[in-house]
N, C-alpha and C positions, 0 to 999 in steps of 0.2 A: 537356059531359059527359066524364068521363076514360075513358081506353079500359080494358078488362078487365084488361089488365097492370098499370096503376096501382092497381086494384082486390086485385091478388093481392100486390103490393107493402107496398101499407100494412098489409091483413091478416094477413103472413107479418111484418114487423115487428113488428107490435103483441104477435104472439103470443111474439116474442124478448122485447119489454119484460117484459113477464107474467114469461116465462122466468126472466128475468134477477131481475126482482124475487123471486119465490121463492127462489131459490138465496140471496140474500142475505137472507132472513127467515130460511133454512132455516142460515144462515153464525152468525148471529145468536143463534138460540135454540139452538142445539149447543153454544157457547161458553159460554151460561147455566145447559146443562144440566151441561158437564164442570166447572163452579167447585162448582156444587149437589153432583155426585158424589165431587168432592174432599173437600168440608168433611165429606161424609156419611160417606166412608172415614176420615178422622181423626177424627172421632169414636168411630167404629164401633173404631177401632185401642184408643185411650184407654179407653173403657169397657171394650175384651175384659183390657187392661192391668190394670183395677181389678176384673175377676172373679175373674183369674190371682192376683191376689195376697192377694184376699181383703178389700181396703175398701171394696166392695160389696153391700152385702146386700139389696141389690132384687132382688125375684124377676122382675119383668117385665125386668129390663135382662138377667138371666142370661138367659131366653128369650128375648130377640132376638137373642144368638149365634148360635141354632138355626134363624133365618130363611133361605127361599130367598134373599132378594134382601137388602142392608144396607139397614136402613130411611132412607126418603129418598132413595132413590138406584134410578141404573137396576142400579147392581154388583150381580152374583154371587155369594152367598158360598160361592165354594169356593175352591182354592186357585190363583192367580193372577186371579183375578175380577176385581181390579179392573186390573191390567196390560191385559186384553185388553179393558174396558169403554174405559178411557184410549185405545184404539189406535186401538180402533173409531169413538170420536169426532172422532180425530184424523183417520182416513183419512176420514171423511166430510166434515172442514174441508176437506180436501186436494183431492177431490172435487169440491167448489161449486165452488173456488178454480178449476178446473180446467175445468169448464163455464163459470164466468162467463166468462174469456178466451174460450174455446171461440167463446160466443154474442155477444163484442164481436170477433172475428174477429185478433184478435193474440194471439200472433205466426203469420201464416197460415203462413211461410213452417216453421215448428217442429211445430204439427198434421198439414201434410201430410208431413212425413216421420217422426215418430215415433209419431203418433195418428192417421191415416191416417181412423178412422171420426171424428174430431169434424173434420175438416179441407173446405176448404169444395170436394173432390170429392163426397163422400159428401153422403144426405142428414138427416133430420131424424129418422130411426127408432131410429138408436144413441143419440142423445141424449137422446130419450124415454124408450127404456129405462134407460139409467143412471139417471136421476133416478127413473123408477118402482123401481130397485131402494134408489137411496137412503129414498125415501120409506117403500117395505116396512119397511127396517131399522130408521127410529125409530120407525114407528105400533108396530113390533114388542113395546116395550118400553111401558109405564107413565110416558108425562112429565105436564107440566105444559100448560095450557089454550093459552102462544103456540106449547110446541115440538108441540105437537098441530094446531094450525091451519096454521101452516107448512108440517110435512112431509103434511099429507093434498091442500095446496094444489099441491106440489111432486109429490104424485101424480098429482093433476089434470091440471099441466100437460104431464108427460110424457106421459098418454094423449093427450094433445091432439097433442103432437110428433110420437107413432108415429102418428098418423093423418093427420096433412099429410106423410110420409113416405113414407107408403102411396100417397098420391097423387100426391103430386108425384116420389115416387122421388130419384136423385142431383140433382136439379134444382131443390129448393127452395133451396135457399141461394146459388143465382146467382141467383133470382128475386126474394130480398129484399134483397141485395147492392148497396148506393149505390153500388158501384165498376163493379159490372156494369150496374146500370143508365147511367150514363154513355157506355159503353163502345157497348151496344146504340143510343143517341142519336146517337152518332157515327157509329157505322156507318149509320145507317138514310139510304133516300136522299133527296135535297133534295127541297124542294117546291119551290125556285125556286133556277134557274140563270143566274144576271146577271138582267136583266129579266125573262127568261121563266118562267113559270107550270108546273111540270110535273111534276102529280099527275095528273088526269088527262086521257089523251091528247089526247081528241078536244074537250076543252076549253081545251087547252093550242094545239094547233092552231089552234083559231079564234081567241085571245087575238091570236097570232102572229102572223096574217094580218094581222088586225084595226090590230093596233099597225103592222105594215110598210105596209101603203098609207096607213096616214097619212102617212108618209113619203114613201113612192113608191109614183106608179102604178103598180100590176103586176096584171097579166089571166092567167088562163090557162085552156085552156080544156079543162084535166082536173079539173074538178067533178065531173061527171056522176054518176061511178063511183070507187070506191077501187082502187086499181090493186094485182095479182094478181104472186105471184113468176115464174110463166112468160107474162111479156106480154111481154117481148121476147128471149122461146127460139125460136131459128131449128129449123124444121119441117116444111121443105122446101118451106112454100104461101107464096105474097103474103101470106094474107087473116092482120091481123093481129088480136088479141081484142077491138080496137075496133072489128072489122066494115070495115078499112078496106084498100087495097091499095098493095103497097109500090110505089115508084117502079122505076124501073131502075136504079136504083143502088142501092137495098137502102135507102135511107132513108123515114120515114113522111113523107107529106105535111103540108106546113103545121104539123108539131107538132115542132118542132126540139127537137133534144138539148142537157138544159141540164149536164150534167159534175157535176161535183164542186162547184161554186162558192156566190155566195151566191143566183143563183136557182135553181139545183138543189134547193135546202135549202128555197127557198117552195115550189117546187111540189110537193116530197113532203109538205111540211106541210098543204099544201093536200089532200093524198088520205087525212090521219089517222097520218101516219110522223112521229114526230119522236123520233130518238137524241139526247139527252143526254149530256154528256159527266162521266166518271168523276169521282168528287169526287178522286181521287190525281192527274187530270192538270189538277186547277184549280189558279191559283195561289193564295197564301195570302191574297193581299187581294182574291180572288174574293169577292162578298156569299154568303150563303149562301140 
């Protein structure tokens, strides 16, 4: 079973895919729609040409000069209508173009300095928004059945975005981040250091024991009890937290001091202690 991180990984992915894929339907059918609103303006030019001069005498073509919009077309007919219909299509090219990078994470190091909200500090809410506002712009208008399914998909998805942002805050996009996740593997720490086992303690301990008297006898005879930070804080009594009393010379009986060494290191293993050492002071052909 994968753990809940893998779970929010793939999910926060998937929903980049999604992303990514609208933005390029949305790339797609804006490029279909400004060829449509071209030929629809030079048409609309040519026919106002043949009213002006008078080798047209159709009355329906004189009355589509008087139309709100150039027939076939998203244009305006007023004057500059179709300059700012062109612009509009084009800053929405520029847009996608701009997201798609955005959501394949290059160039990170150009986002976080000049785009700050598509950059991968921030998280998934500015990017929601922009695409909901792209989406607004072309539902806005009258297209066709793909530039229709596109941008209401691309609205979709950004509600979807502002709401993994909502919740996950600056921190979705480290969350779904291949580089980040790497990053967190490495750091995370070993389950096993050389031969030893050590996730957890108290089974780690007994692996330890277990493995060293097969090697060598070794007894000892702090079982009983797990041993306490103040057992040997001087108190000014003999009696020490073993119920036992010191000699004259300040030493415990019978239960001799093992140092620093390597039977110091069973016998705290043997009470449930066992430190591991730092994976920076392993060396590189440490197993892991």
């Amino acid at each position: 079973m994968l753990p809940p991180r893998a779970y929010i990984f793939i999910s926060l992915n998937g929903v980049r895919i999604l992303s990514i894929v609208a933005l390029l339907l949305v790339f797609a059918s804006n490029i279909s729609t400004l060829v449509k609103d071209v030929k629809a303006v030079n048409a609309f030019m040519e026919a106002g040409k043949a009213v002006a001069t008078g080798t047209a005498n159709n009355a329906t073509l004189e009355e589509s000069m008087d139309f709100d919009y150039i027939t076939g077309s998203t244009v305006p007919n007023q004057p500059a209508g179709a300059f700012w219909a062109v612009l509009n299509r084009l800053f929405i090219l520029g847009q996608t173009i701009v997201l798609i990078l955005s959501e394949i994470g290059w160039p990170s190091q150009f986002f976080s300095t000049y785009f700050p909200v598509l950059g991968k500090e921030f998280g998934l809410g500015a990017l929601g928004l922009i695409q909901m506002l792209i989406g607004a712009a072309i539902l806005s208008h009258r297209v066709d059945t793909f530039t229709l399914v596109a941008a209401f998909f691309l609205f979709s998805i950004g509600c979807l975005n502002v709401l993994l942002g909502l919740i996950f805050r600056e921190g979705a996009k480290s969350k779904r981040s291949v580089t980040s996740w790497r990053e967190h593997a490495k750091s995370a720490l070993p389950t096993h250091v050389g031969p030893l086992d050590v996730r957890p303690m108290v089974n780690a301990s007994t692996q330890f024991m277990s493995s060293s008297q097969k090697g060598n006898s070794f007894s000892s005879p702090f079982v009983a009890s797990p041993a306490t930070f103040v057992t040997h804080m001087h108190t000014g009594s003999t009696l020490t937290s073993h119920g036992t009393h010191l000699s004259e010379d300040g030493k415990i009986p019978e239960k001799g001091s093992f140092g620093f060494g390597r039977q110091g290191e069973k016998a705290a293993a043997m009470k449930g202690f066992l430190i591991s050492k730092p994976i920076e002071s392993l060396p590189k052909y440490a197993p892991n």
